[in-house]
N, C-alpha and C positions, 0 to 999 in steps of 0.2 A: 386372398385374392385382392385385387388391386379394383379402389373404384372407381366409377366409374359415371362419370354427370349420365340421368335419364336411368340408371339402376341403380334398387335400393335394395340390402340386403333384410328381411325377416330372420329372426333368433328368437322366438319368443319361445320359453318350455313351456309356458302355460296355455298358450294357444295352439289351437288347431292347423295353422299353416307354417310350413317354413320353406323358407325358399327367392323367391326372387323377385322383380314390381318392375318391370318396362314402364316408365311415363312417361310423354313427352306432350308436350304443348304449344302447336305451332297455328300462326295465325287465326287464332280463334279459334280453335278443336283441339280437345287433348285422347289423347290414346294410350288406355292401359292396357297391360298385361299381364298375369301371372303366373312365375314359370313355379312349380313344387319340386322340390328336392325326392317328394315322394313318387314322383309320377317320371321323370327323369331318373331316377334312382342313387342321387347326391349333389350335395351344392356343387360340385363342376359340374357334372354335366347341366346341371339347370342352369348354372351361371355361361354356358357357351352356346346353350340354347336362345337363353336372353340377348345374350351380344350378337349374336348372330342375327336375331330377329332385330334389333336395336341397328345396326349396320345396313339390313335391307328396307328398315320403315326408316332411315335417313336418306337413303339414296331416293326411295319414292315420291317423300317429298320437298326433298330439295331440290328435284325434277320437274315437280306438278306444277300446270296450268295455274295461276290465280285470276278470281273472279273479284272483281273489286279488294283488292288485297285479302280475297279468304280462298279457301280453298273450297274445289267443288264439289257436289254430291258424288261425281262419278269417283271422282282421288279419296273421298271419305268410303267411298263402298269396296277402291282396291285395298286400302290401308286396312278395312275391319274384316275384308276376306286373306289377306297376309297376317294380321293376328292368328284369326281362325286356324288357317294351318300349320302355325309354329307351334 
């Protein structure tokens, strides 16, 4: 798979997770997320899960209101309810 800035791919055999890491850091708030190859049922589908989520938390905040160049409680409470349900 082809990378991709704001996703990071996990391989670890020794560890517990493998899978995928949404990050992003915009304006002063960053927002993670992690997609499991286990819970998705393999790295595509976690990895189109990710992009997918990663493509609608750009569009929201590249959209959102700023409050003195940050972003507001309300845009940080759609962004952590859009994690939620990815």
């Amino acid at each position: 798979m082809e990378s991709i800035k704001n996703l990071t791919r996990f391989t670890y055999e020794t560890a517990a997770f493998q899978g995928w890491r949404l990050s992003i850091s915009r304006k002063g708030a960053t927002f993670t997320k992690y997609f499991s190859d286990k819970k998705y049922g393999d790295d595509a589908k976690s990895f189109a899960a990710a992009e997918a989520a990663l493509l609608a938390l750009r569009t929201l905040l590249d959209s959102a209101k700023l409050v003195d160049g940050k972003h507001t409680a309300v845009t940080k409470a759609k962004v952590e309810k859009l994690l939620t349900k990815a």
